[in-house]
Legacy VTK file of the C-alpha trace (Angstrom):
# vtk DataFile Version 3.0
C-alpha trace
ASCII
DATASET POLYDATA
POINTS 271 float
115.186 119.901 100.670
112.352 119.732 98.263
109.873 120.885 101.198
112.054 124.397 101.940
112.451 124.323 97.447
108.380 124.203 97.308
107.829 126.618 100.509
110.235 128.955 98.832
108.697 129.004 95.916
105.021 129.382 97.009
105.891 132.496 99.102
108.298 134.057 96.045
105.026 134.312 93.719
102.538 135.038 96.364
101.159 131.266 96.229
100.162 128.958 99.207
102.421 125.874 100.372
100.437 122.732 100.734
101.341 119.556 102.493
100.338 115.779 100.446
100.722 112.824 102.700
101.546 110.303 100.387
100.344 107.398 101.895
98.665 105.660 99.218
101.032 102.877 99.225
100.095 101.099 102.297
102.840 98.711 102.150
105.406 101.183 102.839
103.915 103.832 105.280
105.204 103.011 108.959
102.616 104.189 111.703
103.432 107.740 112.827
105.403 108.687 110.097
102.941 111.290 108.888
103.194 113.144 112.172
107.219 112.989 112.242
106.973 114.827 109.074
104.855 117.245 110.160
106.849 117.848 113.708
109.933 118.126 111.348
108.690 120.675 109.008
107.332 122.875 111.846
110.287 122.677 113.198
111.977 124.149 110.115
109.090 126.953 110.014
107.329 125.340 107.283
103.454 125.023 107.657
101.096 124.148 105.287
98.731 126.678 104.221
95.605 124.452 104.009
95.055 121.047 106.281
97.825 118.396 105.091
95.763 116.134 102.604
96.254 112.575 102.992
96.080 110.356 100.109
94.673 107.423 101.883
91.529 108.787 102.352
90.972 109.445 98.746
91.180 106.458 96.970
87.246 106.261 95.933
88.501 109.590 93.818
91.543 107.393 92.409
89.000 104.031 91.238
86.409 107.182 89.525
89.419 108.369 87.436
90.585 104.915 86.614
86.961 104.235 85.694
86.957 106.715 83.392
90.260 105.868 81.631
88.666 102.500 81.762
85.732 103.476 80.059
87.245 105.068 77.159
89.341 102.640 76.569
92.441 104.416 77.486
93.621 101.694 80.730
93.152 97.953 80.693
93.425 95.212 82.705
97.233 93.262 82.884
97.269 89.839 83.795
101.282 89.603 83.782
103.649 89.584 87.331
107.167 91.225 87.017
109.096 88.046 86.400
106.193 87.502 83.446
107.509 90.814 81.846
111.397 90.252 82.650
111.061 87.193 80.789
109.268 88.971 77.844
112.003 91.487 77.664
114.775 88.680 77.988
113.017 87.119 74.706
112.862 89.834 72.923
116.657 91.244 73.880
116.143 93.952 75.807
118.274 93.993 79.548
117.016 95.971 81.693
119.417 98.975 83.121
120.175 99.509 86.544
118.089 102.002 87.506
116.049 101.629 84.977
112.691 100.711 84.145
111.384 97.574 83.341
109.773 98.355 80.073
106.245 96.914 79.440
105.690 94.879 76.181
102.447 95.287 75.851
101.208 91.390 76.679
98.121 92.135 77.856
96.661 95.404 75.492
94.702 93.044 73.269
93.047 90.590 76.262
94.379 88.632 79.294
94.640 85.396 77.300
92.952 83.684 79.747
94.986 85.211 83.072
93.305 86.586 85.950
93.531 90.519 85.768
96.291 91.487 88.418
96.967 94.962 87.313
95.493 98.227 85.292
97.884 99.862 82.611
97.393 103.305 80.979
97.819 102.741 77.109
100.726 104.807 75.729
99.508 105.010 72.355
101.887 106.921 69.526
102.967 109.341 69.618
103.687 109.455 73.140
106.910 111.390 72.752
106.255 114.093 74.702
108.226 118.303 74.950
108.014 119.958 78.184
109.681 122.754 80.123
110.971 122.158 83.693
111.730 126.005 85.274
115.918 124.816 86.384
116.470 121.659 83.836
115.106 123.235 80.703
113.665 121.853 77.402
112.827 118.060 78.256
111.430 115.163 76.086
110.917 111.884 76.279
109.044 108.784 74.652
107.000 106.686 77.019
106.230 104.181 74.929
109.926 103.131 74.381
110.842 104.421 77.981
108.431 102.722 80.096
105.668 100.944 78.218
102.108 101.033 78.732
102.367 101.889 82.959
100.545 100.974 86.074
97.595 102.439 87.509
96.680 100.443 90.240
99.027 97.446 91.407
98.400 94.303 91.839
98.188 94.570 95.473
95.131 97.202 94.593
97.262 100.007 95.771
96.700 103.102 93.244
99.817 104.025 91.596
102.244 107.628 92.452
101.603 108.396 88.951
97.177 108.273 88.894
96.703 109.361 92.631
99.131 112.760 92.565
97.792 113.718 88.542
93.993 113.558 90.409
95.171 115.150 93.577
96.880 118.068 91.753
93.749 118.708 89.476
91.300 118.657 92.772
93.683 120.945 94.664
94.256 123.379 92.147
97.768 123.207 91.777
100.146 125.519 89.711
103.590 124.555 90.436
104.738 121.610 91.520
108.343 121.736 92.646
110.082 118.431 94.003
113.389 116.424 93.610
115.382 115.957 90.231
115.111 111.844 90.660
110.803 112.306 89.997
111.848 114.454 86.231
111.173 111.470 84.288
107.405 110.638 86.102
106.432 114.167 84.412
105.372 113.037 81.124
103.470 110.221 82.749
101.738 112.879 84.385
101.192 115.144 81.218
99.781 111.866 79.524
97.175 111.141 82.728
96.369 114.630 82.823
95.369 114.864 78.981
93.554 112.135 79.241
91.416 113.041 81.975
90.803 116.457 80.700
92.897 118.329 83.693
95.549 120.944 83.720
99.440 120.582 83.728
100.914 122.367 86.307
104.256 124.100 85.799
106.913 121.942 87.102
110.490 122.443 88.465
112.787 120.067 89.838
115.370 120.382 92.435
118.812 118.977 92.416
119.710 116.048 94.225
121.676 115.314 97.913
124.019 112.889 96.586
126.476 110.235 98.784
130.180 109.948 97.597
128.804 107.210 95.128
127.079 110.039 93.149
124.243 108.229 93.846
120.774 110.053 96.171
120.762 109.852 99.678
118.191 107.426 100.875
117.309 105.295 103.712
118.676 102.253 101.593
121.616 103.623 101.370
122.034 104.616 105.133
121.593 108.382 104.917
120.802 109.844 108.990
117.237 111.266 109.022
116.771 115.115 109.368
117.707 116.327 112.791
115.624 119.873 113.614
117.267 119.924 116.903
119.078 122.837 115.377
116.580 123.281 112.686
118.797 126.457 111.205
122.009 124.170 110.716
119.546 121.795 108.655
117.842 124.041 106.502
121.234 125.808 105.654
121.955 122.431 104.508
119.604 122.092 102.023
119.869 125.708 101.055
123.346 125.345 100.190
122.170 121.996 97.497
119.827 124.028 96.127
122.509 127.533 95.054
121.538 130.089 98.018
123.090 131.073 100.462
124.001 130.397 103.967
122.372 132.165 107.060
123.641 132.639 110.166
120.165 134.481 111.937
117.094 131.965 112.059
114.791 135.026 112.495
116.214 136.089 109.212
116.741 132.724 106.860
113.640 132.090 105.063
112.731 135.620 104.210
116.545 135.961 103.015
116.178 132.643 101.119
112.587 134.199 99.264
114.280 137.181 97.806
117.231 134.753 96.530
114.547 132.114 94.930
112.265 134.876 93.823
115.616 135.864 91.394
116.523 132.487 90.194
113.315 131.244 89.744
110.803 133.130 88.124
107.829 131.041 87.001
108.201 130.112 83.325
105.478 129.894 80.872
LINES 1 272
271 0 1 2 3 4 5 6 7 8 9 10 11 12 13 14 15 16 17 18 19 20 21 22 23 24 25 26 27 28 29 30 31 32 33 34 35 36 37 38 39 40 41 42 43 44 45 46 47 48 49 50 51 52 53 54 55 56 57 58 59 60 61 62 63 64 65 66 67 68 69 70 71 72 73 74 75 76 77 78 79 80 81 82 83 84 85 86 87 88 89 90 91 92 93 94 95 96 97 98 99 100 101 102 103 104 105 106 107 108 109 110 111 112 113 114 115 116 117 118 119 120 121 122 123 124 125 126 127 128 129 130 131 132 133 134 135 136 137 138 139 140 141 142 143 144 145 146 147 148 149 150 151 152 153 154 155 156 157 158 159 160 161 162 163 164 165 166 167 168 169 170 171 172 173 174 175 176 177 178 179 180 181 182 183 184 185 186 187 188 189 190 191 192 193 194 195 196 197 198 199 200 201 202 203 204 205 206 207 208 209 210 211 212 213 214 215 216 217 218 219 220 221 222 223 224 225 226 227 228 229 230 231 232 233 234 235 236 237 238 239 240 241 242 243 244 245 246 247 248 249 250 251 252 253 254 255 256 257 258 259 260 261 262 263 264 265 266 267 268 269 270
Protein backbone atom coordinates (compact mmCIF):
# COMPACT_ATOMS: atom_id res chain seq x y z
CA UNK A 1 0.00 0.00 0.00
CA UNK A 2 2.69 2.45 0.81
CA UNK A 3 4.44 1.58 -2.69
CA UNK A 4 1.01 2.58 -4.89
CA UNK A 5 0.73 5.81 -1.76
CA UNK A 6 4.50 6.90 -2.86
CA UNK A 7 3.98 6.10 -6.80
CA UNK A 8 0.85 8.15 -6.53
CA UNK A 9 2.27 10.78 -5.13
CA UNK A 10 5.45 11.14 -7.26
CA UNK A 11 3.36 11.23 -10.50
CA UNK A 12 0.57 13.84 -8.79
CA UNK A 13 3.48 16.60 -8.46
CA UNK A 14 5.42 15.70 -11.48
CA UNK A 15 8.22 13.87 -9.25
CA UNK A 16 10.04 10.50 -9.95
CA UNK A 17 9.22 7.16 -7.90
CA UNK A 18 12.31 5.51 -6.62
CA UNK A 19 12.76 2.03 -5.32
CA UNK A 20 15.24 1.54 -1.71
CA UNK A 21 16.07 -2.05 -1.05
CA UNK A 22 16.37 -2.05 2.45
CA UNK A 23 18.64 -4.63 3.06
CA UNK A 24 20.91 -3.23 5.49
CA UNK A 25 19.89 -5.54 8.13
CA UNK A 26 21.43 -8.68 7.02
CA UNK A 27 19.90 -10.73 9.62
CA UNK A 28 16.54 -10.42 8.28
CA UNK A 29 16.79 -10.26 4.39
CA UNK A 30 15.90 -13.86 2.94
CA UNK A 31 17.75 -14.54 -0.49
CA UNK A 32 15.54 -13.45 -3.40
CA UNK A 33 13.39 -11.33 -1.63
CA UNK A 34 14.59 -8.21 -3.39
CA UNK A 35 13.56 -9.62 -6.74
CA UNK A 36 9.95 -10.81 -5.41
CA UNK A 37 9.46 -7.25 -4.66
CA UNK A 38 10.39 -6.05 -7.69
CA UNK A 39 8.28 -8.88 -9.81
CA UNK A 40 5.38 -7.74 -7.48
CA UNK A 41 5.51 -4.11 -8.07
CA UNK A 42 5.81 -4.56 -11.87
CA UNK A 43 3.18 -6.46 -11.69
CA UNK A 44 1.08 -3.69 -10.14
CA UNK A 45 2.57 -1.17 -12.89
CA UNK A 46 4.87 0.37 -10.55
CA UNK A 47 8.53 0.90 -11.79
CA UNK A 48 11.07 2.77 -10.38
CA UNK A 49 12.21 5.72 -12.15
CA UNK A 50 15.97 5.34 -11.47
CA UNK A 51 17.84 1.72 -10.81
CA UNK A 52 16.41 0.29 -7.35
CA UNK A 53 19.24 1.32 -4.81
CA UNK A 54 20.24 -1.25 -2.48
CA UNK A 55 21.34 -0.38 0.88
CA UNK A 56 23.80 -3.13 1.27
CA UNK A 57 26.11 -1.83 -0.96
CA UNK A 58 26.40 1.42 0.79
CA UNK A 59 27.45 0.89 4.07
CA UNK A 60 31.13 2.58 3.65
CA UNK A 61 28.65 5.86 3.16
CA UNK A 62 26.79 4.80 6.55
CA UNK A 63 30.50 4.30 8.82
CA UNK A 64 31.60 8.17 6.98
CA UNK A 65 28.39 9.68 8.49
CA UNK A 66 28.75 7.90 11.76
CA UNK A 67 32.35 9.13 11.69
CA UNK A 68 31.37 12.36 11.51
CA UNK A 69 28.72 12.31 14.29
CA UNK A 70 31.55 10.59 16.00
CA UNK A 71 33.85 13.22 15.54
CA UNK A 72 31.86 15.97 16.84
CA UNK A 73 30.94 14.40 19.54
CA UNK A 74 27.38 13.98 18.70
CA UNK A 75 27.37 9.59 18.79
CA UNK A 76 29.32 7.47 21.23
CA UNK A 77 30.17 4.23 21.86
CA UNK A 78 27.49 1.92 24.27
CA UNK A 79 28.84 -0.85 26.02
CA UNK A 80 25.27 -2.03 27.45
CA UNK A 81 23.08 -5.32 25.87
CA UNK A 82 19.20 -5.01 26.06
CA UNK A 83 18.74 -6.97 29.25
CA UNK A 84 21.65 -4.32 30.66
CA UNK A 85 19.12 -1.46 29.86
CA UNK A 86 15.79 -3.42 30.94
CA UNK A 87 17.37 -3.78 34.15
CA UNK A 88 18.32 -0.02 34.31
CA UNK A 89 14.79 0.92 33.57
CA UNK A 90 13.41 -1.74 36.15
CA UNK A 91 15.69 0.24 38.82
CA UNK A 92 14.74 3.26 38.10
CA UNK A 93 10.69 2.41 37.70
CA UNK A 94 10.03 2.73 34.41
CA UNK A 95 8.02 -0.61 32.59
CA UNK A 96 8.34 -0.70 29.43
CA UNK A 97 4.90 -0.58 27.19
CA UNK A 98 3.95 -3.02 24.81
CA UNK A 99 4.82 -1.70 21.82
CA UNK A 100 6.87 0.51 23.10
CA UNK A 101 10.32 1.46 23.22
CA UNK A 102 12.80 0.50 25.48
CA UNK A 103 14.00 3.85 26.59
CA UNK A 104 17.81 4.37 26.88
CA UNK A 105 19.19 5.74 30.24
CA UNK A 106 21.99 7.08 29.16
CA UNK A 107 24.70 4.42 30.89
CA UNK A 108 27.20 4.79 28.63
CA UNK A 109 27.23 8.92 27.50
CA UNK A 110 30.01 9.68 29.96
CA UNK A 111 32.48 6.37 29.14
CA UNK A 112 32.03 2.56 28.90
CA UNK A 113 33.13 2.03 32.51
CA UNK A 114 35.34 -0.41 31.54
CA UNK A 115 32.82 -2.51 28.94
CA UNK A 116 33.76 -3.41 25.58
CA UNK A 117 31.95 -0.95 23.08
CA UNK A 118 29.00 -3.07 21.54
CA UNK A 119 26.98 -0.31 20.11
CA UNK A 120 27.02 3.57 18.75
CA UNK A 121 24.20 5.95 20.15
CA UNK A 122 23.26 9.39 18.72
CA UNK A 123 23.15 11.85 21.79
CA UNK A 124 19.67 13.38 22.20
CA UNK A 125 20.75 16.36 23.90
CA UNK A 126 17.83 19.02 25.21
CA UNK A 127 15.86 20.14 23.83
CA UNK A 128 15.11 17.37 21.66
CA UNK A 129 11.38 18.00 21.61
CA UNK A 130 10.85 18.34 18.27
CA UNK A 131 7.33 20.19 15.85
CA UNK A 132 6.81 18.81 12.52
CA UNK A 133 4.12 18.61 9.86
CA UNK A 134 3.14 15.23 8.32
CA UNK A 135 0.86 16.17 4.89
CA UNK A 136 -2.49 13.53 6.29
CA UNK A 137 -1.68 13.39 10.30
CA UNK A 138 -1.04 17.05 10.86
CA UNK A 139 0.88 19.08 13.52
CA UNK A 140 3.19 16.35 15.29
CA UNK A 141 5.67 16.60 18.26
CA UNK A 142 7.48 14.60 20.21
CA UNK A 143 10.47 14.43 22.81
CA UNK A 144 13.17 11.91 22.04
CA UNK A 145 14.92 12.17 24.89
CA UNK A 146 11.98 10.98 27.13
CA UNK A 147 10.57 8.82 24.16
CA UNK A 148 13.44 6.83 23.17
CA UNK A 149 16.71 7.88 24.75
CA UNK A 150 19.92 8.48 23.23
CA UNK A 151 19.28 5.75 19.94
CA UNK A 152 21.27 3.33 17.94
CA UNK A 153 23.35 3.90 15.07
CA UNK A 154 24.97 0.88 14.34
CA UNK A 155 24.03 -2.42 16.36
CA UNK A 156 25.88 -4.49 18.03
CA UNK A 157 25.92 -7.00 15.38
CA UNK A 158 27.65 -3.95 13.20
CA UNK A 159 24.54 -3.69 11.18
CA UNK A 160 23.83 0.23 10.55
CA UNK A 161 20.62 1.21 11.99
CA UNK A 162 16.93 2.12 9.73
CA UNK A 163 17.24 5.38 11.31
CA UNK A 164 21.33 6.50 10.04
CA UNK A 165 21.28 4.48 6.68
CA UNK A 166 17.67 5.95 5.17
CA UNK A 167 18.55 9.91 6.74
CA UNK A 168 22.06 9.39 4.43
CA UNK A 169 20.30 7.67 1.62
CA UNK A 170 17.57 10.36 1.37
CA UNK A 171 20.20 13.28 1.45
CA UNK A 172 22.41 11.41 -1.46
CA UNK A 173 19.28 10.75 -3.52
CA UNK A 174 17.79 13.97 -3.34
CA UNK A 175 14.66 13.23 -1.88
CA UNK A 176 11.57 15.56 -1.35
CA UNK A 177 8.81 13.53 -0.08
CA UNK A 178 8.95 10.64 1.58
CA UNK A 179 5.60 8.93 1.88
CA UNK A 180 5.34 5.45 3.79
CA UNK A 181 3.15 3.67 6.46
CA UNK A 182 1.56 5.41 9.64
CA UNK A 183 3.48 2.67 12.08
CA UNK A 184 7.24 4.57 10.84
CA UNK A 185 5.45 8.43 12.19
CA UNK A 186 7.31 8.26 15.29
CA UNK A 187 11.07 7.37 13.48
CA UNK A 188 10.54 11.03 11.88
CA UNK A 189 12.01 13.10 14.48
CA UNK A 190 14.87 10.67 14.74
CA UNK A 191 15.35 11.50 11.30
CA UNK A 192 14.96 15.39 11.67
CA UNK A 193 17.61 15.05 14.58
CA UNK A 194 20.24 12.88 12.14
CA UNK A 195 19.55 15.13 9.44
CA UNK A 196 20.42 18.42 11.50
CA UNK A 197 23.19 17.05 12.62
CA UNK A 198 24.73 16.10 9.53
CA UNK A 199 23.91 19.28 7.84
CA UNK A 200 21.20 17.62 5.25
CA UNK A 201 17.71 18.49 4.28
CA UNK A 202 14.31 17.25 5.75
CA UNK A 203 12.20 16.01 3.29
CA UNK A 204 8.45 16.57 3.49
CA UNK A 205 6.89 13.59 4.94
CA UNK A 206 3.40 11.94 4.83
CA UNK A 207 2.26 8.87 6.27
CA UNK A 208 -0.26 6.44 5.16
CA UNK A 209 -2.83 4.70 7.21
CA UNK A 210 -2.47 1.34 8.30
CA UNK A 211 -4.02 -2.39 6.99
CA UNK A 212 -5.15 -3.48 10.26
CA UNK A 213 -6.34 -7.38 11.40
CA UNK A 214 -9.58 -7.62 13.54
CA UNK A 215 -7.18 -7.06 16.61
CA UNK A 216 -6.74 -3.41 15.44
CA UNK A 217 -3.42 -4.30 15.32
CA UNK A 218 -1.02 -4.04 11.45
CA UNK A 219 -0.97 -6.79 9.27
CA UNK A 220 2.35 -8.49 9.33
CA UNK A 221 3.99 -11.69 8.64
CA UNK A 222 4.01 -12.29 12.55
CA UNK A 223 0.77 -12.06 12.68
CA UNK A 224 -0.07 -14.40 9.65
CA UNK A 225 -1.20 -11.84 7.09
CA UNK A 226 -1.13 -13.81 3.15
CA UNK A 227 1.55 -12.04 1.04
CA UNK A 228 0.40 -9.85 -1.96
CA UNK A 229 -0.99 -11.94 -4.75
CA UNK A 230 -0.55 -9.87 -8.37
CA UNK A 231 -2.11 -12.74 -10.06
CA UNK A 232 -4.94 -10.30 -10.47
CA UNK A 233 -2.80 -7.35 -9.79
CA UNK A 234 -6.10 -4.89 -10.29
CA UNK A 235 -8.10 -6.75 -7.39
CA UNK A 236 -4.85 -5.99 -5.18
CA UNK A 237 -4.19 -2.57 -5.84
CA UNK A 238 -7.99 -1.75 -5.42
CA UNK A 239 -7.26 -3.12 -2.13
CA UNK A 240 -4.94 -0.84 -1.00
CA UNK A 241 -6.65 2.01 -2.75
CA UNK A 242 -9.66 1.53 -0.84
CA UNK A 243 -7.19 1.84 2.86
CA UNK A 244 -5.86 4.71 1.63
CA UNK A 245 -9.73 6.94 0.79
CA UNK A 246 -9.92 6.51 -3.21
CA UNK A 247 -11.77 4.86 -5.01
CA UNK A 248 -12.37 1.58 -6.57
CA UNK A 249 -11.65 0.75 -10.33
CA UNK A 250 -13.04 -1.63 -12.30
CA UNK A 251 -10.64 -0.94 -15.82
CA UNK A 252 -6.81 -1.76 -15.15
CA UNK A 253 -5.96 0.37 -18.25
CA UNK A 254 -7.65 3.11 -16.36
CA UNK A 255 -6.73 2.70 -12.35
CA UNK A 256 -3.62 4.48 -11.71
CA UNK A 257 -4.22 7.50 -13.84
CA UNK A 258 -7.83 7.61 -12.09
CA UNK A 259 -6.11 7.12 -8.69
CA UNK A 260 -3.45 10.39 -9.66
CA UNK A 261 -6.19 12.85 -10.20
CA UNK A 262 -7.88 11.57 -6.77
CA UNK A 263 -4.33 11.88 -4.76
CA UNK A 264 -3.36 14.98 -6.64
CA UNK A 265 -6.79 16.53 -4.66
CA UNK A 266 -6.23 15.15 -1.27
CA UNK A 267 -2.78 15.57 -1.14
CA UNK A 268 -1.24 18.59 -2.15
CA UNK A 269 2.34 18.94 -0.92
CA UNK A 270 2.43 21.05 2.26
CA UNK A 271 5.03 23.47 3.17
Amino acid sequence: MAALASWLDARAHGGQWLVRIEDVDSTRCLPGMDRTILQQLAACGLHSDQSPLYQSTRLALYQQALDRLVASGQAYPCGCSRRDIELAQLRSGHVKARHGELIYPGTCRNGLQGKPARAWRFRTDDPSRIHWQDRRLGAQVQDVSAAVGDFVLKRADGCFAYQLAVVVDDAKQGITDVVRGEDLADNTVRQMLLQRALGVATPRYLHTPLVLGANGEKLSKQNGAQALDTHQPLAALNQAAAVLGLTSQHVAADALAQWVAQWQCLYNRAP
